[in-house]
One Martini backbone bead per residue (centre of mass of N, CA, C, O) as a GRO file, in nm:
protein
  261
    1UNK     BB    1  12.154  11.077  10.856
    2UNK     BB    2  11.918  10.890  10.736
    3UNK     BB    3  11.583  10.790  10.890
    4UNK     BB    4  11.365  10.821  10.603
    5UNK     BB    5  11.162  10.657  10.380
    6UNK     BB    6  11.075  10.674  10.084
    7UNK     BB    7  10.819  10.446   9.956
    8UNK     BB    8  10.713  10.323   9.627
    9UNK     BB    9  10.422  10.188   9.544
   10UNK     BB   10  10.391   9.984   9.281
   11UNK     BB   11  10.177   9.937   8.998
   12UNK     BB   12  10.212   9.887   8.717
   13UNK     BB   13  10.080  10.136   8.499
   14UNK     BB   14  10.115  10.492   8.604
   15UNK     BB   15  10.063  10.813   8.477
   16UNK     BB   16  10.166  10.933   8.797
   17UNK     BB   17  10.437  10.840   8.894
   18UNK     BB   18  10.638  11.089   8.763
   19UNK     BB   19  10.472  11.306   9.021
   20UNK     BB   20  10.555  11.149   9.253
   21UNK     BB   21  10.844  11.154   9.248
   22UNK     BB   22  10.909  11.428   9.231
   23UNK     BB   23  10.774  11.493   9.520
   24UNK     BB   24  10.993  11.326   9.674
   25UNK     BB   25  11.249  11.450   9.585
   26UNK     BB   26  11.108  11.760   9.713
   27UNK     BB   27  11.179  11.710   9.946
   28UNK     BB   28  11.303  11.877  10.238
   29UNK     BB   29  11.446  11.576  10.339
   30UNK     BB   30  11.603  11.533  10.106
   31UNK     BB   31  11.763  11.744  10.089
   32UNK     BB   32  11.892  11.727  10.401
   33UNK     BB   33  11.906  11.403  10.432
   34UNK     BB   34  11.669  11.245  10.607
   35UNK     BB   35  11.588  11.172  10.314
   36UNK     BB   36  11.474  10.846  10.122
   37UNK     BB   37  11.410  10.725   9.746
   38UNK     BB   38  11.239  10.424   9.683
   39UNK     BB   39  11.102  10.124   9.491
   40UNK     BB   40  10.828   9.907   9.511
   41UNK     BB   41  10.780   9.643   9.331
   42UNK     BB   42  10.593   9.322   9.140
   43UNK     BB   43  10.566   9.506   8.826
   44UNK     BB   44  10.823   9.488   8.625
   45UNK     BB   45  10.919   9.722   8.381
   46UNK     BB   46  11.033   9.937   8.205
   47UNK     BB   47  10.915  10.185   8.270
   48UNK     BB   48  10.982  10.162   8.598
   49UNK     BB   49  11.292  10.161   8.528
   50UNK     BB   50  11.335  10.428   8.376
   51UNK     BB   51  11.208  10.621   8.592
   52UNK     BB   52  11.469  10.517   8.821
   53UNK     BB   53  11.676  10.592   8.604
   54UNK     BB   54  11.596  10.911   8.570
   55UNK     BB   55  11.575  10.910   8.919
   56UNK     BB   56  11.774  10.782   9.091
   57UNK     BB   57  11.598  10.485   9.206
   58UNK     BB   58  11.584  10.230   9.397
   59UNK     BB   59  11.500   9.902   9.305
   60UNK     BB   60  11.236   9.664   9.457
   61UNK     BB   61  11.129   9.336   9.469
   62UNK     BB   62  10.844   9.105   9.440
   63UNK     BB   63  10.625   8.868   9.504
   64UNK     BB   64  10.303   8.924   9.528
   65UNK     BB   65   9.906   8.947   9.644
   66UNK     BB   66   9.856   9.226   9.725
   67UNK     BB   67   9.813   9.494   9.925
   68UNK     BB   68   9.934   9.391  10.198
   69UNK     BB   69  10.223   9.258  10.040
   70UNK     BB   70  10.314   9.495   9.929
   71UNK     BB   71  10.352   9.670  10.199
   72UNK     BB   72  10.532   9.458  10.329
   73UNK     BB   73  10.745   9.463  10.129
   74UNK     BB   74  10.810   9.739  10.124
   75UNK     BB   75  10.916   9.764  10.422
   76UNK     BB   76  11.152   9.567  10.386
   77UNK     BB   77  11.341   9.745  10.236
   78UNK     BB   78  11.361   9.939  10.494
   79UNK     BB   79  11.668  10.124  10.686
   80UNK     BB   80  11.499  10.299  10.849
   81UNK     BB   81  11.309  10.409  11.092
   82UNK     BB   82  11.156  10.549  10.895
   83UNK     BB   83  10.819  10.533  10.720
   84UNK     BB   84  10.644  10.536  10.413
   85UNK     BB   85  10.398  10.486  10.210
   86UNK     BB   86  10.367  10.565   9.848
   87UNK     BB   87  10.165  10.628   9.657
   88UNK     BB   88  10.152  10.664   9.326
   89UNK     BB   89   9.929  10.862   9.251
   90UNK     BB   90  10.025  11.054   9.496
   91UNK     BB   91  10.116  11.417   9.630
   92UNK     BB   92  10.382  11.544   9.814
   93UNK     BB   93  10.456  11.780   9.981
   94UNK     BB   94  10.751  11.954  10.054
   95UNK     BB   95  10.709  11.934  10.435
   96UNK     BB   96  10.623  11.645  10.518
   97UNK     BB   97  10.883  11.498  10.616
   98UNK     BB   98  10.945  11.705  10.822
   99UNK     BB   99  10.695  11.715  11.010
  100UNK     BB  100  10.689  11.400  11.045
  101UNK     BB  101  10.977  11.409  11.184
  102UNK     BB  102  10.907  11.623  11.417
  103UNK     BB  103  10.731  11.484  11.552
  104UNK     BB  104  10.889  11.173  11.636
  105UNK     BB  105  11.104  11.347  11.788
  106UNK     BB  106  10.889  11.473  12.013
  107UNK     BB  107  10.731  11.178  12.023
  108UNK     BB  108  10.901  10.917  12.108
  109UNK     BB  109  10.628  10.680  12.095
  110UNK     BB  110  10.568  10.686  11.827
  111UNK     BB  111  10.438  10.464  11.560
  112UNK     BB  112  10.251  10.671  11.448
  113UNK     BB  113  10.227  10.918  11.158
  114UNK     BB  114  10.001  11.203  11.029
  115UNK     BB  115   9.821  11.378  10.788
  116UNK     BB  116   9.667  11.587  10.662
  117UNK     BB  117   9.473  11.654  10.348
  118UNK     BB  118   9.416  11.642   9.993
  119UNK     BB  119   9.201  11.595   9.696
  120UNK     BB  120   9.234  11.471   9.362
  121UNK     BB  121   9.254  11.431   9.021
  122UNK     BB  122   9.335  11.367   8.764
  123UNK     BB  123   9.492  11.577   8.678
  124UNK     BB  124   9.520  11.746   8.976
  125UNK     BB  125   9.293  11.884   9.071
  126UNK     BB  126   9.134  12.022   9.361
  127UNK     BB  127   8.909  11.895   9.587
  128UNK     BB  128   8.648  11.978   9.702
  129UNK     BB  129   8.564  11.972  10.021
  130UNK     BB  130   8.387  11.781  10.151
  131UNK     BB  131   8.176  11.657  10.413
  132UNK     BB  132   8.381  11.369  10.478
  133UNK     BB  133   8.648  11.520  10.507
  134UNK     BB  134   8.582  11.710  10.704
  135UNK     BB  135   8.466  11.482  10.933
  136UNK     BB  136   8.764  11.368  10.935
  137UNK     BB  137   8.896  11.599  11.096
  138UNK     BB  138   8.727  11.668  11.299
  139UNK     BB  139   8.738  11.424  11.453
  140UNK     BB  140   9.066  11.412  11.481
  141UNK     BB  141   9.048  11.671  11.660
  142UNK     BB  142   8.926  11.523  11.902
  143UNK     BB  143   9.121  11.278  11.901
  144UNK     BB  144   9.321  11.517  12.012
  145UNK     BB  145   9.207  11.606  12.319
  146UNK     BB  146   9.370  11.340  12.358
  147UNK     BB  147   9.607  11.087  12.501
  148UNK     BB  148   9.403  10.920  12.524
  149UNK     BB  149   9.361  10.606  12.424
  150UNK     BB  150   9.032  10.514  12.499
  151UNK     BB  151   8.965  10.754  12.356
  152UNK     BB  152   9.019  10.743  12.077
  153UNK     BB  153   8.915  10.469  12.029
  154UNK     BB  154   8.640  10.572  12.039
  155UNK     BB  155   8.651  10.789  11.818
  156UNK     BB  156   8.760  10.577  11.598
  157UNK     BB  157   8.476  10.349  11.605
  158UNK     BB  158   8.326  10.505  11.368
  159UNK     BB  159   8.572  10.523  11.196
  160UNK     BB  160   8.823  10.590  10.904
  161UNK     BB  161   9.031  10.886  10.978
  162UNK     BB  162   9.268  10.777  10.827
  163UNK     BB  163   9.519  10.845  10.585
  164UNK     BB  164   9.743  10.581  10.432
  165UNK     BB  165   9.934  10.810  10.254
  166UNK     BB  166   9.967  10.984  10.568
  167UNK     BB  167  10.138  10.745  10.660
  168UNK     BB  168  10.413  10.683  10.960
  169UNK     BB  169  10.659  10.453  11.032
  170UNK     BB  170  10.818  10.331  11.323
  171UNK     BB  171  10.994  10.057  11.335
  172UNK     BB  172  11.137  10.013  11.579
  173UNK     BB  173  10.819   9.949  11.717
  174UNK     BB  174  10.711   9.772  11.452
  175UNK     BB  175  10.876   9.471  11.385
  176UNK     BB  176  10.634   9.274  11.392
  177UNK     BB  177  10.436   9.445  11.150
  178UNK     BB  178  10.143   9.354  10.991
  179UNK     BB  179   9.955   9.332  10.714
  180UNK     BB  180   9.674   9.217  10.623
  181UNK     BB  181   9.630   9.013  10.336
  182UNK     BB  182   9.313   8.948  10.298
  183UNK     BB  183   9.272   9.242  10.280
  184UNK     BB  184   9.172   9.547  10.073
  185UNK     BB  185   9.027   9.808  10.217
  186UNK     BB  186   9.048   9.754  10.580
  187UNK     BB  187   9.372   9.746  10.668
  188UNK     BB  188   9.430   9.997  10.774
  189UNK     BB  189   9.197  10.016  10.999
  190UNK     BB  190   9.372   9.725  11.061
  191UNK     BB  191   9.617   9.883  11.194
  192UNK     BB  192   9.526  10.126  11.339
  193UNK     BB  193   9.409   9.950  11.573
  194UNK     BB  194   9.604   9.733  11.651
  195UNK     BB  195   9.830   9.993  11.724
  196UNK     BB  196   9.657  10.130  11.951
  197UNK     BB  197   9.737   9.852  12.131
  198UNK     BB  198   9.994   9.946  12.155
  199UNK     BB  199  10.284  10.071  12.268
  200UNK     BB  200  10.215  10.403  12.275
  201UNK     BB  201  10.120  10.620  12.002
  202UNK     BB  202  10.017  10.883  11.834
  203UNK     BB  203  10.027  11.095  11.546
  204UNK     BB  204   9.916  11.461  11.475
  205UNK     BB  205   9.919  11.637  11.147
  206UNK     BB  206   9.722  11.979  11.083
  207UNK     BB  207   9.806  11.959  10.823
  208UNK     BB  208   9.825  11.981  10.451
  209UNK     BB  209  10.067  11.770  10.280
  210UNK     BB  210   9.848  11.576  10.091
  211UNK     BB  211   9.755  11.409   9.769
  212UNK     BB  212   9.466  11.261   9.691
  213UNK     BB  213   9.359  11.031   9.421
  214UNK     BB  214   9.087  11.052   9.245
  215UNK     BB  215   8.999  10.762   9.058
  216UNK     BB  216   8.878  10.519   8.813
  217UNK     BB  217   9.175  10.323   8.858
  218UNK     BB  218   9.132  10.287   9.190
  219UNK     BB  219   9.107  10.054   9.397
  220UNK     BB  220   8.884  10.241   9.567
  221UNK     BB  221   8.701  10.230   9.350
  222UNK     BB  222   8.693   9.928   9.283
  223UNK     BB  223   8.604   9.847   9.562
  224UNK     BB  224   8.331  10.032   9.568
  225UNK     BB  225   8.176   9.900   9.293
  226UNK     BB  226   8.198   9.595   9.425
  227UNK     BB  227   8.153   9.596   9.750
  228UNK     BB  228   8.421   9.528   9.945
  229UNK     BB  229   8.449   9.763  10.128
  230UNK     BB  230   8.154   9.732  10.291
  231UNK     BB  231   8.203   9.441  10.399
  232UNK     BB  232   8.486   9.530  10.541
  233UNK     BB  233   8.328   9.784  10.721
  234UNK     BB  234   8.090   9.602  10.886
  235UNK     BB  235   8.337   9.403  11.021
  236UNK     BB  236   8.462   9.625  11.181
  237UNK     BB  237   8.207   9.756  11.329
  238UNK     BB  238   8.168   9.466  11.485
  239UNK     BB  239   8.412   9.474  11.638
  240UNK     BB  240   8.308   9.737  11.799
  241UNK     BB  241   7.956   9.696  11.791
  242UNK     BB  242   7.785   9.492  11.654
  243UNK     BB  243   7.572   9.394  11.434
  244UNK     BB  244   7.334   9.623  11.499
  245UNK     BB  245   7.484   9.873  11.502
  246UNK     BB  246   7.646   9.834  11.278
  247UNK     BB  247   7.459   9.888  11.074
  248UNK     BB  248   7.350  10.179  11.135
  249UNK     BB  249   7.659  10.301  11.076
  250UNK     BB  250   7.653  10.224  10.775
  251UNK     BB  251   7.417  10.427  10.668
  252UNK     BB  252   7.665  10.656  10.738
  253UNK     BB  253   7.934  10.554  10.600
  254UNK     BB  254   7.812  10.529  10.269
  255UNK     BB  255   7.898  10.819  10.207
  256UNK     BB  256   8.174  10.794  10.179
  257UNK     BB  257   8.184  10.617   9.912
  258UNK     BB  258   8.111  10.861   9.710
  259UNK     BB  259   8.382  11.049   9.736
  260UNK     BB  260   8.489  10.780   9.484
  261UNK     BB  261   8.274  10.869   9.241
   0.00000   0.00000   0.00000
């Protein structure tokens, strides 16, 4: 019986689409059985119809309005306990699917679970792993010398250190949990504090299962280019530390919107 699902959110149309779907497909938990691959879009056009008809990938739609009601929306048509949230753009290893189903059911009480990631360029080609990259595995692996929640969380209040396409979610802990539709870039951010104050845990695969496509067309680089991350994540560092330190700890947190430029 299959238990978790890769949805991919689809939006407009993206190069990289027929490479994520296929990675997907790829999956060693797809093969197994464990795993099933669907599609949501809010824009159903040709082309995303004809590449689900031609990898047998069932279609569903939804009105949209943003990247928050898109996630949730998508998350909305999975009928299994768990569930990927997949980019378009992005990449997944086959052996994804299996590890984070690992995790999932060796640690029972967790929310989410995700895996550290590699970053890709428009090509495909694996981009050179920089400081900011480095500083967030660094970070991860700190932040599991303890399953102690409070630890965690302040190591948490720092930044911004799990990726967004490298997380998965079991629902049935999740069932009420809505991705906050307003925000744009620290949606994620503001999900995975939400999640962090429920009962439950969260788990960390120290692989590298996935990678991250960083382009000039992604959202990542649209919303750094017009400062809308910077202000979001502003906010965020202020939920944490008020206004004064919040200010200090972005002249160092703005390195990281360096590497989607």
């Amino acid at each position: 019986m299959k238990i978790h699902t890769f949805v991919i959110c689809s939006y407009k149309q993206s190069p990289y689409l027929e490479d994520c779907m296929q990675s997907c497909l790829s999956q060693l938990s797809v093969r197994n059985k464990k795993s099933k691959v669907i599609l949501y879009t809010s824009t159903p056009d040709n082309v995303i119809r004809n590449l689900c008809k031609k990898y047998d990938i069932e279609l569903f739609h939804k009105d949209g309005g943003g990247i928050g009601r898109d996630w949730n929306n998508a998350l909305s048509f999975v009928d299994t306990k768990y569930a990927t949230i997949v980019h378009q753009d992005d990449i997944y290893l086959p052996n994804y699917g299996e590890k984070i189903i690992e995790e999932f059911e060796k640690v029972k009480d967790c929310n989410i679970v995700f895996s550290d990631y590699e970053e890709n360029d428009a090509t495909g080609a694996v981009r050179k792993r920089g400081l900011n990259l480095k500083i967030k595995t660094v970070a991860l692996k700190i932040m599991f010398l303890s399953r102690n929640k409070t630890y965690q969380r302040r190591i948490y209040a720092l930044g911004n250190f799990i990726a967004c396409p490298a997380v998965s979610y079991n629902l049935e802990r999740l069932k009420n949990f809505r991705f906050n539709e307003q925000l744009k870039m620290t949606l994620d951010w503001d999900a995975w504090e939400r999640i962090m104050k429920l009962p439950g845990n969260i788990g960390f695969v120290q692989e590298k299962l996935m990678y991250h496509r960083i382009h000039e067309e992604s959202e990542t680089t649209v919303n750094t280019k017009d400062h809308t991350r910077e202000a979001e994540e502003f906010e965020m560092y202020k939920r944490y530390w008020g206004n004064d330190i919040a200010k200090f700890l972005m002249k160092f947190y703005v390195l990281n919107q360096k590497s989607n430029q």
